[in-house]
Every structure is written in structure tokens, then in C-alpha cells.
Residue frames as a rotation matrix with the C-alpha (Angstrom) as fourth column:
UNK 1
0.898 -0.438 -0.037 -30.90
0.432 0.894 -0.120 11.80
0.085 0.092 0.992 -38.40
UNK 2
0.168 -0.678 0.716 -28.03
-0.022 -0.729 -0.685 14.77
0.985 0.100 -0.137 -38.71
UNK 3
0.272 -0.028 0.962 -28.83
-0.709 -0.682 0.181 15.58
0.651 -0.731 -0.205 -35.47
UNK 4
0.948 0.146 0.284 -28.53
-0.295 0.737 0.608 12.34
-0.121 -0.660 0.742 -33.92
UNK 5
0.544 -0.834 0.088 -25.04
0.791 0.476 -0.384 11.60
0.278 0.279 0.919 -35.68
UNK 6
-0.094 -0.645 0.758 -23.49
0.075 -0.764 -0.641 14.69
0.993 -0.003 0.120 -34.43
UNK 7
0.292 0.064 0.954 -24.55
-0.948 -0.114 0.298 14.23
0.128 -0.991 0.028 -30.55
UNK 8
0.980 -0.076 -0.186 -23.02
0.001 0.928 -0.373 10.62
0.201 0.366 0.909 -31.77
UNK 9
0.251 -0.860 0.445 -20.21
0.657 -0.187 -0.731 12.16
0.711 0.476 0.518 -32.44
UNK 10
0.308 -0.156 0.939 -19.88
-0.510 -0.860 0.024 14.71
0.803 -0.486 -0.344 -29.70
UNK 11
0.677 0.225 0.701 -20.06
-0.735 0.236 0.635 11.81
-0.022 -0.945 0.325 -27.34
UNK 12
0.728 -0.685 -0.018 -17.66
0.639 0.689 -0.341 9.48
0.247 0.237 0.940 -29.07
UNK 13
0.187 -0.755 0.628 -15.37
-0.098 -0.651 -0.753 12.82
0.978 0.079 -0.195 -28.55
UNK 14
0.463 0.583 0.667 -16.24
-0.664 -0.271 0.697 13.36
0.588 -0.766 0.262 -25.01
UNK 15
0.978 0.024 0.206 -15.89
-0.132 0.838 0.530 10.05
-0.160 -0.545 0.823 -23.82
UNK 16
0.611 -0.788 0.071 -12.15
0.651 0.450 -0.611 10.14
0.450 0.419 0.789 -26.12
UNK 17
0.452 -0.259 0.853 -11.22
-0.579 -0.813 0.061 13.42
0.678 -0.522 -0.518 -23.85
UNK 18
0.495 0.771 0.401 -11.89
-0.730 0.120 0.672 11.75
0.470 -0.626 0.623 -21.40
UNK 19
0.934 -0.298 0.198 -10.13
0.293 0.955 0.052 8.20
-0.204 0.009 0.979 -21.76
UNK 20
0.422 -0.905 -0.057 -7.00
0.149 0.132 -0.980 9.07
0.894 0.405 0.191 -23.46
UNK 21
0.256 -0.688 0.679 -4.89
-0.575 -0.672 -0.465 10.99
0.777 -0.272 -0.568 -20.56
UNK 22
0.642 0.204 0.739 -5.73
-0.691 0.571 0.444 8.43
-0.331 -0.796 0.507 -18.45
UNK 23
0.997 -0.064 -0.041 -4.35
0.039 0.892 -0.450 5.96
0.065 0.447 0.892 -20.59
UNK 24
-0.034 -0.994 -0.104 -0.58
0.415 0.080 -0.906 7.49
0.909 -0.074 0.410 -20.52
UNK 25
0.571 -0.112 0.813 -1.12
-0.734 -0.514 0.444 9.05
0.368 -0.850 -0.375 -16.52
UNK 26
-0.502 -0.864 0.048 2.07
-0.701 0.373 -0.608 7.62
0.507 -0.338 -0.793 -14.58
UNK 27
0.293 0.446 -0.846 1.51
0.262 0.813 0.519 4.13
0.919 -0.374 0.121 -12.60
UNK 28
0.750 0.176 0.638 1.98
-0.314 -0.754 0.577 4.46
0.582 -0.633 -0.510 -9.21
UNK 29
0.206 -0.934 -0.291 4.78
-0.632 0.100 -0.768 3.94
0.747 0.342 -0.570 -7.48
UNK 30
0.374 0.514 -0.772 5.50
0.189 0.773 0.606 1.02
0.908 -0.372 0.192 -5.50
UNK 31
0.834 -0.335 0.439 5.89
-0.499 -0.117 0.859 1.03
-0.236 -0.935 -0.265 -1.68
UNK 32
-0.375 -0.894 0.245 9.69
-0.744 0.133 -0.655 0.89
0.553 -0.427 -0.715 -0.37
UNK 33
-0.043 -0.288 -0.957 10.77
-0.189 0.943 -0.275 -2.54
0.981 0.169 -0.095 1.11
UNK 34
0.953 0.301 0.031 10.07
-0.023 -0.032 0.999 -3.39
0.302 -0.953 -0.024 4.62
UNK 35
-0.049 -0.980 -0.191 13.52
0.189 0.178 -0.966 -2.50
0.981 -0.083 0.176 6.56
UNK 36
0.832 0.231 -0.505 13.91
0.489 0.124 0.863 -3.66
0.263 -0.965 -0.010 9.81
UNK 37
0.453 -0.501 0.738 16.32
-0.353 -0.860 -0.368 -0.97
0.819 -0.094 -0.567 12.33
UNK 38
-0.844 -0.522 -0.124 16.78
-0.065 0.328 -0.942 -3.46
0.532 -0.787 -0.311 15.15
UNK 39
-0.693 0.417 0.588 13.78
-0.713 -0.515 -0.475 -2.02
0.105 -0.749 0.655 17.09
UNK 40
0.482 0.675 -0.558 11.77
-0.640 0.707 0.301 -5.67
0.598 0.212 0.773 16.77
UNK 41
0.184 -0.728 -0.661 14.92
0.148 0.685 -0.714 -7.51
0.972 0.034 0.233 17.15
UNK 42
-0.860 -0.144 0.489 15.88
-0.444 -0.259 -0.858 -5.65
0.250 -0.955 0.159 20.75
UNK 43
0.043 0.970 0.238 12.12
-0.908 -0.062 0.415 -5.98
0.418 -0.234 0.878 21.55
UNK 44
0.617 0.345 -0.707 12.11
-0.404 0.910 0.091 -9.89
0.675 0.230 0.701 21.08
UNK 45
-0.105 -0.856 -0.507 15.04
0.230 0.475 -0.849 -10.17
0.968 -0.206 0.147 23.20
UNK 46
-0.708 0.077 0.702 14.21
-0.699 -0.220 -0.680 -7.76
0.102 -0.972 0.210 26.15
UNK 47
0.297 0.937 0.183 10.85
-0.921 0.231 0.313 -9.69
0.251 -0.261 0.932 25.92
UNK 48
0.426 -0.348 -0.835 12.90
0.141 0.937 -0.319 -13.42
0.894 0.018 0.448 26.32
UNK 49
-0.644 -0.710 -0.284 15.26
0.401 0.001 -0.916 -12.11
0.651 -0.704 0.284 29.06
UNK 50
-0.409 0.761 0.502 11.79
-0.903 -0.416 -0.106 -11.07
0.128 -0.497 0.858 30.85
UNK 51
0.555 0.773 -0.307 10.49
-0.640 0.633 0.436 -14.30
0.531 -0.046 0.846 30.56
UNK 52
0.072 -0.735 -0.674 13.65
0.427 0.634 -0.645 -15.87
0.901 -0.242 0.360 31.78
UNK 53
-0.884 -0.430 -0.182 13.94
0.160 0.088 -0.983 -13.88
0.438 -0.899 -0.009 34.35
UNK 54
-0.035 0.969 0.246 10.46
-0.986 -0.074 0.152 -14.62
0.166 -0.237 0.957 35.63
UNK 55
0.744 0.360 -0.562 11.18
-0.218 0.927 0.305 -18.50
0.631 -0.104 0.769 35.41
UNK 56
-0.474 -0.872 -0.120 14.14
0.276 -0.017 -0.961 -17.81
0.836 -0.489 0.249 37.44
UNK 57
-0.663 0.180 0.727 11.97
-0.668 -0.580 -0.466 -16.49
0.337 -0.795 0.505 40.28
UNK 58
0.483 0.866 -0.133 9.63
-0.776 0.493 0.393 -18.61
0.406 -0.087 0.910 39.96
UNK 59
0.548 -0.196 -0.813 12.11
0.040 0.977 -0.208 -21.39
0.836 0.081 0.543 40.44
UNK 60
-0.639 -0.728 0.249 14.43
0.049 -0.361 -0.931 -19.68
0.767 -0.583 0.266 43.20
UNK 61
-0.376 0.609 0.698 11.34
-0.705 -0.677 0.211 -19.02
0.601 -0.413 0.684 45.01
């Protein structure tokens, strides 16, 4: 019965190693806001003045 309460106890330790550091380890840190540089914006536009000037040909044509 000794023996059983001390490998009780060895594991209640174990397992408290174990758990604690975890319990204060740092959270992680959140991801940085999405910032747009322009490089979408330009995009969206060359792509419009491409389509325009495609329905211009088409129509001139």
C-alpha cells in the first residue's frame, strides 16, 4: 500500500512538472494588421483600363 502511494505521489509530481510552466508560458502574439501599399489598388485599375481599352476596340472595330 506504501508503495502504491508513493508512485501516487511521484506521478501527481510528474504530471505538476509538467503542467505548471505551461500554465505561465507567454501567449502568442497576434499577427500584424493587413496593410495595403497600393500594389492591389494599381492592379485593379491597370486591370479596368485593360478592359476599357478592349471595349474600345471592340467597338472602333
Amino acid at each position: 500500500m506504501a508503495v502504491s502511494k508513493v508512485v501516487l505521489m511521484a506521478l501527481a509530481v510528474l504530471v505538476f512538472v509538467v503542467a505548471l510552466p505551461a500554465v505561465r508560458a507567454q501567449s502568442i502574439a497576434p499577427a500584424p494588421a493587413p496593410t495595403s501599399d497600393g500594389i492591389t489598388i494599381d492592379q485593379g485599375i491597370a486591370y479596368v483600363l485593360m478592359l476599357l481599352a478592349l471595349v474600345l476596340t471592340y467597338l472602333i472595330h
